[in-house]
Every structure is written in C-alpha cells, then in structure tokens.
N, C-alpha and C positions, 0 to 999 in steps of 0.2 A: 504494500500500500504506500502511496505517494503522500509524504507532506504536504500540507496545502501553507503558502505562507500566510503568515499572522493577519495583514490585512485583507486576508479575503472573508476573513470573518467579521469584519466591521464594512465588507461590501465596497472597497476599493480598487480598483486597478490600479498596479503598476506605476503609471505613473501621475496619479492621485495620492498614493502613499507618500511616493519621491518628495512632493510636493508636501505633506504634513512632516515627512521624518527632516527635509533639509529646513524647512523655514524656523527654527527654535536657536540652531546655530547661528542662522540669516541674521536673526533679530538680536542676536546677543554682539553681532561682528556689527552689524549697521549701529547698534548703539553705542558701542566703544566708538567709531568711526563718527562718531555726532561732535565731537569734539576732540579735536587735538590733545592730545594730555601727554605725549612721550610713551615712550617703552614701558617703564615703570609702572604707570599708571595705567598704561590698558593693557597688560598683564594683572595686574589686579582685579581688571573689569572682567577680561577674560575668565579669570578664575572664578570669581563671583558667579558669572554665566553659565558655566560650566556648571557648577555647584547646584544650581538653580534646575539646571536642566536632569543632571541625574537625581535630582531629590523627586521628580515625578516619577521616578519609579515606582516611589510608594503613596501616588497617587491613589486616591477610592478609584479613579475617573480610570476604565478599561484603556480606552483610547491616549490618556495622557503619559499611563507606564507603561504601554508597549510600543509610540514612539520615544519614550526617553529612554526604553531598554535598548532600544535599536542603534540611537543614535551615540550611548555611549558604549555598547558593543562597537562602535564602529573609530569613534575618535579616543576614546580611553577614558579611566573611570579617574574623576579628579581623586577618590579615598585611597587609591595605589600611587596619589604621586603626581599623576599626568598631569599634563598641561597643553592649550591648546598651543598653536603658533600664532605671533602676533601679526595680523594681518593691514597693511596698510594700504588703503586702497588708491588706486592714482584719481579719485574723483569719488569723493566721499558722498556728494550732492547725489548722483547718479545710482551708485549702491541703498542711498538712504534710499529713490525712489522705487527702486526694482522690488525692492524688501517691501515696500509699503503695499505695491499693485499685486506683489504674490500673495501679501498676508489678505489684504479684496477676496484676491480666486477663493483662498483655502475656507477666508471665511461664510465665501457665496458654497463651496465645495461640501463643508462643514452644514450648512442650514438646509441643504437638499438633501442629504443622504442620513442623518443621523439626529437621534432626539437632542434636544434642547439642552439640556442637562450635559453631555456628553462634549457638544460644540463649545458651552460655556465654561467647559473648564478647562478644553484647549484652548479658548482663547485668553481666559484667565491667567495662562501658565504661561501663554507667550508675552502676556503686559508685564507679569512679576518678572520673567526674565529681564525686561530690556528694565526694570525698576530699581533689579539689585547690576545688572552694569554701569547704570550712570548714576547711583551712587557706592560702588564699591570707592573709587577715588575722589578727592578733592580737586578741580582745576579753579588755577590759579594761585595766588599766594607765593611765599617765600620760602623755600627749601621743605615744604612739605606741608608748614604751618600756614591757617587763614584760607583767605579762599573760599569757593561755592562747593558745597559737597556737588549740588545739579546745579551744572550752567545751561542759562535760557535754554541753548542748540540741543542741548539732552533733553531737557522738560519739553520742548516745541517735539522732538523724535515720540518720545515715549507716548507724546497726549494725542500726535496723528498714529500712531499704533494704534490705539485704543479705541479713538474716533472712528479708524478704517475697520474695524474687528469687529463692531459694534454697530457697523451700520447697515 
C-alpha cells in the first residue's frame, strides 16, 4: 500500500500545499527584510521566526503542525541548534510585495477548501510569526541600547499581513 502524502488529507494539491508549507518562512524572511537592522539583528529575527514556526507543531490546529512539521523537517529544528541563513534581498520593497499577494492566494486558498477554524489559525500563526520577527530586535539606537523595538517599516509589514489575511 502507497502512502498518501499528508496534504491530501486536508484536500490539497501539490502545489496548494507548496504554497501553505513555503509562505511561514516567506513571512518571517519578508519581515526581517522590512527593515534594515545588520546581520546581528536579523539573525535574531531569524531565530525568533524560526522558533515561532516550529512551536506550531504543537499546535491544536491539524493544519498549522503539519505545515510547521514539514517545514522544519525541511530547514532544521531551531531546539538542535539550527539556524536559518541570513537572507538579504537585492529589493526588499519587491519581496515585501510577493509575500503579501501569496499570503491573498493562500488566504483566498484557505476560505475555499477548509472550515473557519482551521484557516484562522493558519493565518493567526503567520501574523504571530512576522510579530515575534520585528520585535525579536531593537532598530536603531547606540550599540544595542534605545531605539524602537518595531520601527514604522515593521509595524506598516506586519499590519498589511494581517489586513491581507483577513480580508
């Protein structure tokens, strides 16, 4: 007897799934990318992201810990260590919009196929992601000190995530 993979039992194709298991990454890389901050600081955001996203493993939500099994099956589990790579993107504006128009589909994707319940606590789990990347670090200030935990360009990211997820 053939395995049937995990998303066929929540009713997705291929590359329906592609589209729920990458955009939690998406959203944690587009968030650090919302603002400048150095190596330093979106490593930290990174991690924070990361942390965020394997913690839906032990999600109630079916749907939210079989994408965050999948996905840290795939890039590493932050509790062994891991850590993602710091991504810079040559047009942050650009990445910010792609992230935004997927997280549209997944949530138009999400309202057609699946109960209410289920939708909202993936899209819950993608707002708290990009929540705990722009404020894992402080930008701005003097050697670490002062500064906005969230600057505007984070808060403006996070609240069109939510706005687009939502609508």
């Amino acid at each position: 007897m053939i395995e049937q993979p995990a998303y066929t039992g929540f009713g997705f194709s291929d590359e329906e799934w592609g589209l729920l298991v990458g955009l939690p990454q998406s959203v944690l890389a587009a968030a650090a990318a919302a603002e400048s901050d150095g190596t330093r600081r979106t490593m930290a955001e990174n991690a924070a992201g990361l942390e965020t996203i394997a913690a839906g493993r032990e999600s109630a939500s079916p749907l939210v810990a079989a994408v965050a099994g999948e996905i840290v099956s795939r890039v590493g589990d932050p509790e062994a260590g891991e850590e993602l790579p710091v991504i810079t993107p040559d047009d942050p504006h650009a990445m910010i919009e792609d992230v935004l128009g997927r997280a549209g589909e997944a949530s138009a994707l999400l309202s057609a196929r699946i109960d209410e319940g289920q939708a909202g606590a993936y899209r819950h789990w993608l707002v708290e992601i990009a929540e705990q990347v722009v404020g894992a670090a402080s930008t701005g200030g003097i050697l670490g000190l002062g500064g906005d935990v969230v600057s505007d360009s984070e808060r403006r990211f996070r609240d069109r995530l939510a706005t687009v997820l939502n609508d």
